[in-house]
C-alpha positions as CSV (number, residue, x, y, z in Angstrom):
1,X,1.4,56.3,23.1
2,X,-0.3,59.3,21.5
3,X,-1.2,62.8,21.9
4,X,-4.7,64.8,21.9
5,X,-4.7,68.6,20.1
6,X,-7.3,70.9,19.2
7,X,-8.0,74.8,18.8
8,X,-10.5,76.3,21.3
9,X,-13.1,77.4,19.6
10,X,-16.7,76.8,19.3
11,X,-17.0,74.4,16.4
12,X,-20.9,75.2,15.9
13,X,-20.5,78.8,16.0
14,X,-18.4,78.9,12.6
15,X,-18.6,79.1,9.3
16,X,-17.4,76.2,7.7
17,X,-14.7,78.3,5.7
18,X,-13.8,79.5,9.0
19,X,-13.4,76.2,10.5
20,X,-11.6,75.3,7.0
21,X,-9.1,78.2,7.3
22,X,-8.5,77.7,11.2
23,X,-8.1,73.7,10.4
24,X,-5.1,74.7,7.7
25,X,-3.2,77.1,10.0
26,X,-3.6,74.5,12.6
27,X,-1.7,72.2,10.1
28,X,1.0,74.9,9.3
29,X,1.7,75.7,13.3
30,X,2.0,71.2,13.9
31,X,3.3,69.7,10.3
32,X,6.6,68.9,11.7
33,X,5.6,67.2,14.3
34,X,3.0,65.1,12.5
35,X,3.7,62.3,9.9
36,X,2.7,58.8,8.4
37,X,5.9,57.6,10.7
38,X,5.4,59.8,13.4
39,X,2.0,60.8,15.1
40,X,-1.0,60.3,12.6
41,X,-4.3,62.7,13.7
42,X,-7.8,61.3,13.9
43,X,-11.0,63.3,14.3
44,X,-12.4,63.8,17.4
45,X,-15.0,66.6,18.9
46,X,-16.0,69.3,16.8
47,X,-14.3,67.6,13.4
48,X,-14.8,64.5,10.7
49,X,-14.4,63.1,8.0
50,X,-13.8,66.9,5.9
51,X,-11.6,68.5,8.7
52,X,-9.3,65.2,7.4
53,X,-9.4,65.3,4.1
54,X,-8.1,69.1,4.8
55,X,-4.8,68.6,7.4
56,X,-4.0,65.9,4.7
57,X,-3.9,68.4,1.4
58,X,-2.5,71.2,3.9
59,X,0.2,68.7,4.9
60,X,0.6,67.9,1.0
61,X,2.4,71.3,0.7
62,X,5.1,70.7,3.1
63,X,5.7,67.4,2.8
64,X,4.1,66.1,-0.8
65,X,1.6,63.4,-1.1
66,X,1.5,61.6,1.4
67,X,-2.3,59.9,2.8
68,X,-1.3,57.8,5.3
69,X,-0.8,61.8,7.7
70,X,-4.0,61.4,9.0
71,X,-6.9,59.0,9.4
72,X,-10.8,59.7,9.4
73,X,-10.6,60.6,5.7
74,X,-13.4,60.4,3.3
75,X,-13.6,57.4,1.2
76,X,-13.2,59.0,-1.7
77,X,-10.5,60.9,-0.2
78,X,-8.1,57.6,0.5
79,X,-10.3,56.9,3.4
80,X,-11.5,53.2,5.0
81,X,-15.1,52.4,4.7
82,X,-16.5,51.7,7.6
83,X,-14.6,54.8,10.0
84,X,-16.9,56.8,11.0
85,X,-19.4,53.5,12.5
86,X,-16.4,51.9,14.2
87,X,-16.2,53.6,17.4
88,X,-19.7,53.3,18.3
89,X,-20.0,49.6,16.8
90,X,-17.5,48.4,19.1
91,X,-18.9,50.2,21.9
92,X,-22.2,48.3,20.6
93,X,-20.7,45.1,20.5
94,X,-19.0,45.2,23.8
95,X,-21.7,46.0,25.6
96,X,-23.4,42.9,24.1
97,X,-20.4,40.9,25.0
98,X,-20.0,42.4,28.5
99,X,-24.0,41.7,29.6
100,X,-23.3,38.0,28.4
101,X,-20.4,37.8,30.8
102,X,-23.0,38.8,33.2
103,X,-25.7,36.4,32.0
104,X,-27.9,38.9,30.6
105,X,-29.2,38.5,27.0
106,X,-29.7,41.9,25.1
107,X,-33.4,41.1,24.7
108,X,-35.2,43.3,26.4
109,X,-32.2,45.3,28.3
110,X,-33.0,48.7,28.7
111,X,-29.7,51.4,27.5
112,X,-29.7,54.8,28.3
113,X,-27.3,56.9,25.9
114,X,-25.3,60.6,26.7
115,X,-24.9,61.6,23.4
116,X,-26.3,60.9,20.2
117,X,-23.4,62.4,18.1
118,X,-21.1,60.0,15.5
119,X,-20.3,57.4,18.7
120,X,-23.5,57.4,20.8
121,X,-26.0,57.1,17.2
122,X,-24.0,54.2,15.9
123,X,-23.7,52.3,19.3
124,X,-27.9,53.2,19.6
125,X,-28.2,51.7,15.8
126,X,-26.2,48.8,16.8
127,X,-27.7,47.9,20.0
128,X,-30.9,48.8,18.7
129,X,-30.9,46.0,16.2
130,X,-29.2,43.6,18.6
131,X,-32.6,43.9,20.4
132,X,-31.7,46.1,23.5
133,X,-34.2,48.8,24.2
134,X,-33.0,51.7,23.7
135,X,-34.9,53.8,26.4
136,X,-33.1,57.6,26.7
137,X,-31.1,59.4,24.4
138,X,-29.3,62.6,24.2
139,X,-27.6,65.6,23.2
140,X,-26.3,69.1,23.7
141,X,-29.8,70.2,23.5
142,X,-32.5,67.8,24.9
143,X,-32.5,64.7,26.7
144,X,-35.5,62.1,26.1
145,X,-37.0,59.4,27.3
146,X,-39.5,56.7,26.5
147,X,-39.9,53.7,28.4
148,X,-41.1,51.4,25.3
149,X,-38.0,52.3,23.6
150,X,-37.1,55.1,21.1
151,X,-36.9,54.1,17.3
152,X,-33.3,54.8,16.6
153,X,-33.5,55.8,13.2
154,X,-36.7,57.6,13.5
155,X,-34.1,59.7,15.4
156,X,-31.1,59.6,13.4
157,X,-33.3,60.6,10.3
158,X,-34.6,63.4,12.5
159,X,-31.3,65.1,13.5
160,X,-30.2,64.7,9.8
161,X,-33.0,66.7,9.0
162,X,-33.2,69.2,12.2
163,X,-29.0,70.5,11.5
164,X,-28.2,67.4,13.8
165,X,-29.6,67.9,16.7
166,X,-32.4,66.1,18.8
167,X,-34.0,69.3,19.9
168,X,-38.0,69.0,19.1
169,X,-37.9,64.9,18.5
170,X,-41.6,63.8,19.0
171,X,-40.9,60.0,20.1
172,X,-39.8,60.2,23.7
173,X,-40.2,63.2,26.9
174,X,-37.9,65.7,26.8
175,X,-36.1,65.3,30.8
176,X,-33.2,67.3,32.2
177,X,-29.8,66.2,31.2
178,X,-28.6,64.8,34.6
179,X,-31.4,63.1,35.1
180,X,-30.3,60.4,31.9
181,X,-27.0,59.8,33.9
182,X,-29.3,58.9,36.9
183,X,-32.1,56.5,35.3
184,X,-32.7,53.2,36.5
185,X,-31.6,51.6,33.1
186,X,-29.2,48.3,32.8
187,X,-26.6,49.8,31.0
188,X,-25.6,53.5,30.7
189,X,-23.3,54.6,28.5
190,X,-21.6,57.9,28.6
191,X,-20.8,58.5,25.2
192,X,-20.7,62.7,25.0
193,X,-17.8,64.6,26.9
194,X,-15.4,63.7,29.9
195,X,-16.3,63.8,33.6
196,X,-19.4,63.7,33.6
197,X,-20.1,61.0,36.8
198,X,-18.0,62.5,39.6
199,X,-17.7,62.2,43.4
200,X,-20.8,64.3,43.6
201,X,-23.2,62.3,41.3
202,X,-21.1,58.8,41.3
203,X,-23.9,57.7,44.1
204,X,-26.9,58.5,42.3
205,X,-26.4,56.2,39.6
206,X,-29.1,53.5,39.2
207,X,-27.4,51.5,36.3
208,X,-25.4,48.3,37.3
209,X,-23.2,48.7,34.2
210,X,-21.8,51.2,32.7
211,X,-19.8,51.8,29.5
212,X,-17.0,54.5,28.6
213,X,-17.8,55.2,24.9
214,X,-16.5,58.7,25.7
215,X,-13.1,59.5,27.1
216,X,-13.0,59.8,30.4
217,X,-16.3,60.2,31.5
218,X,-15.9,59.5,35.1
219,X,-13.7,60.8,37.4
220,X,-11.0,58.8,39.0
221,X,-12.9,59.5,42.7
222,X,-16.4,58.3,41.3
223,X,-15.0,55.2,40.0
224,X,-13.8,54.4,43.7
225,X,-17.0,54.9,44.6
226,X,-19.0,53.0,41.4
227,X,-16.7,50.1,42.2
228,X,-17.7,50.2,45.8
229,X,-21.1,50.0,45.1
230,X,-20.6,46.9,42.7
231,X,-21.1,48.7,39.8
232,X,-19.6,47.2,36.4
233,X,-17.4,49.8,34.1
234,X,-16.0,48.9,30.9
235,X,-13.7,51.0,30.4
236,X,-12.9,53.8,27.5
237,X,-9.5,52.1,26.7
238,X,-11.1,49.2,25.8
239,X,-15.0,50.4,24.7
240,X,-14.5,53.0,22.8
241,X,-11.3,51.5,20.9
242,X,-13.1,50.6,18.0
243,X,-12.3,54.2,16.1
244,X,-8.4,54.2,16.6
245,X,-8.4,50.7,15.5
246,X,-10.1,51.5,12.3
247,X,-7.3,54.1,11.9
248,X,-4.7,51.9,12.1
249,X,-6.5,49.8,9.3
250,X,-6.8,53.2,7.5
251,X,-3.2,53.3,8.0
252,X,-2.4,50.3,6.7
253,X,-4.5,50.7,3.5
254,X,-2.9,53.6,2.5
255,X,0.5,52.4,3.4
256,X,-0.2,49.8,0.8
257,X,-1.8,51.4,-1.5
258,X,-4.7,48.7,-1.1
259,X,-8.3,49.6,-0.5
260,X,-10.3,47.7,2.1
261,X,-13.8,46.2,1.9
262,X,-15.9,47.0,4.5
263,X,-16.6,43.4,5.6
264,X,-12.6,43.1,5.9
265,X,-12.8,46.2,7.8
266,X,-15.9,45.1,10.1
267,X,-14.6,41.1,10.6
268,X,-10.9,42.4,11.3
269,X,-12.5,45.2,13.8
270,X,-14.5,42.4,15.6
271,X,-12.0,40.1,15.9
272,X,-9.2,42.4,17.6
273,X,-12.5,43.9,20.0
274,X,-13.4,40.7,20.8
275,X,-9.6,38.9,21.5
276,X,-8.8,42.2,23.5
277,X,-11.9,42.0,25.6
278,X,-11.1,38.4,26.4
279,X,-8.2,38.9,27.9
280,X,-9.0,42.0,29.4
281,X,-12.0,40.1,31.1
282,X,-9.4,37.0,31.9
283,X,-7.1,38.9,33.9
284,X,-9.9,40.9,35.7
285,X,-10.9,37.3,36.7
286,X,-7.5,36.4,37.7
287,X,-6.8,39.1,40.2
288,X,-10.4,40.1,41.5
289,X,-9.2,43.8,40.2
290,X,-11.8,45.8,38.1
291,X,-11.9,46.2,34.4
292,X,-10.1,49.4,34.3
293,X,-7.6,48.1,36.5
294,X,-7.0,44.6,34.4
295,X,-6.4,46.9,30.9
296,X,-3.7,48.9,32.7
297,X,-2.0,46.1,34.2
298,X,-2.1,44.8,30.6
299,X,-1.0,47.6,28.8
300,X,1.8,48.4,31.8
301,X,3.0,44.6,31.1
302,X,3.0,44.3,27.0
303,X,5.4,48.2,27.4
304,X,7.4,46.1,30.2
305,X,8.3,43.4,28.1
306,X,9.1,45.2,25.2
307,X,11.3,47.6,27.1
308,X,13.0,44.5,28.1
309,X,13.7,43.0,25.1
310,X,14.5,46.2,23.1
311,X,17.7,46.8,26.0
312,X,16.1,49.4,27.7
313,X,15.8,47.9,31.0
């Protein structure tokens, strides 16, 4: 289950008392419809760790204390340690565990990465360090390339200094955006916005794996056509569930009132990554159906059986 929401408005355009005040009003038009027991927000584009910290006093008002309204908080703010990594280290770690199910070893594998924002820096960090080479890396406003390899945290400390952007990085070419969806890397991961691999550029991609650390980034016509062409997609359900499962952890903690360490927060997260691609990989096995396919028939079966055994059916 679960919802998405948002205000259209360009987040980098804004002051951030603007965004404050608009993230408030937000929470007085949708408090009644939110809740600890009901549907929890998380960030998502445009918003972190702050944004959180904000619908959860705004929500105070109308409904007292209550921290467990929305995850993505700061630490120090009843937030989990280890939140705003998780996404992009499970897209990390899957990718590693996806290229041994296809007897590669990371050594040496060459990633190109949309989007160099929370998600795509930590899954270049992590991949990074588990020896992959990191060859292309983008964001809204330059795309770069370097065939050695780009030193991830030569970039990360870059954006951090350059008001987070990649625009100007020294390390790597500068290339035109599409042309980092097309490269002829071994794994590409789409990690910005949706739909960015559609019918019309489905056949121009070089890589032989691809994973979804965004949602939705290809269309439901280029998948036909990426799975035609043998072409390997993890998908977003399971690559890129490593941020709502660090929620629910966040939950948890403040449901009981108990912080979490982060190696609790990391092991737990691996584990439950790592059972759920198992069987996820099993059952594509099973029914010669793709990855994508095997997590739906999955998630359609677990709502099936409990449906059963609640009466419903």
């Amino acid at each position: 289950g679960g919802a998405k929401g948002g205000v259209t408005v360009n987040a980098r355009e804004i002051s951030k008392r603007e965004k404050e005040k608009i993230t408030r009003k937000f929470v007085d038009e949708i408090h009644m419809v939110i809740g600890p027991d009901v549907d929890i927000p998380a960030p998502d584009m445009g918003t972190g760790h702050e944004e959180m910290a904000w619908i959860m006093n705004q929500y105070a008002k109308y409904r007292g204390f209550s921290p467990g309204v929305v995850t993505g908080k700061p630490v120090e703010h009843y937030g989990i340690p280890g939140r705003e990594e998780a996404t992009g280290r499970g897209v990390g770690m899957l990718t590693v565990k996806t290229l041994g199910r296809l007897g590669r070893k990371p050594s040496g594998t060459t990633v190109a990465i949309q989007g160099f924002g929370n998600v795509g820096s930590h899954a270049a960090k992590y991949l990074s360090e588990a020896d992959c080479r990191v060859v292309a890396i983008s964001d809204h406003t330059a795309a770069l390339y370097n065939a050695h390899g780009i030193n991830i945290m030569d970039a990360v400390r870059y954006t951090r200094k350059n008001n987070g952007v990649l625009r100007g990085f020294s390390e790597a070419d500068e290339i035109g955006g599409p042309a980092l969806l097309e490269l002829g890397v071994d794994v590409l991961i789409p990690a910005a916005v949706g739909g960015v691999i559609t019918a019309a550029n489905a056949g121009s991609i070089n890589a032989p794996v691809i994973i979804e650390a965004a949602n939705g980034p290809i269309t439901p016509e280029a998948d036909d056509v990426l799975h035609d062409a043998g072409v390997v997609v993890l998908p977003d359900v399971l690559a890129n569930a490593g941020g709502v499962t660090v929620s629910y952890f966040e939950w948890a903690q403040n449901r009981q009132f108990y912080q979490w360490s982060l190696d609790r927060v990391r092991g737990e997260l691996d584990r439950m990554l790592l059972a759920a691609f198992e069987e996820v990989w099993l059952k594509h096995s099973e029914l010669d159906v793709s990855l994508r396919t095997a997590s739906f028939v999955i998630g359609i079966d677990r709502v099936a059986r409990a449906t059963r055994l609640a009466g419903i059916a």
